[in-house]
C-alpha positions, 0 to 999 in steps of 0.5 A: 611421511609422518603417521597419525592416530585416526584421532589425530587424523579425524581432528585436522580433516574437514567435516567433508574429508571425514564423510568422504573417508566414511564413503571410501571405507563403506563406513560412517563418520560416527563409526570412524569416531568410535574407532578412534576413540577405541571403543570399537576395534576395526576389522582388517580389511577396514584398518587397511582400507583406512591406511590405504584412503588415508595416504598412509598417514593412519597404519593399519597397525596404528589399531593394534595395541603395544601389548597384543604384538 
């Protein structure tokens, strides 16, 4: 399986599979862009919601900077 930014993921999903991502993860599609644009950085149990609602084409490590680890 080849894995995605949420960027990449929220730029090739439906309006309806954002909001139903949003719905999934107990979040809105707005946050979700603010996210994937790094402005907000998401809690644990939100990144590993993502990563588990998005079949595992957005990692919850997708949101931890290379230079951090």
């Amino acid at each position: 399986m080849q894995t995605q930014t949420l960027r990449q993921w929220l730029r090739d999903h439906s309006p309806e599979e954002r909001e139903s991502l949003a719905a999934a993860c107990k979040t809105s599609v707005p946050y979700l862009y603010q996210l994937a644009g790094g402005h907000r950085s998401p809690s644990l149990r939100l990144s590993l919601l993502i990563e588990q609602q998005t079949g595992g084409s957005v990692t919850a490590s997708s949101f931890v900077e290379a230079d951090a680890a």
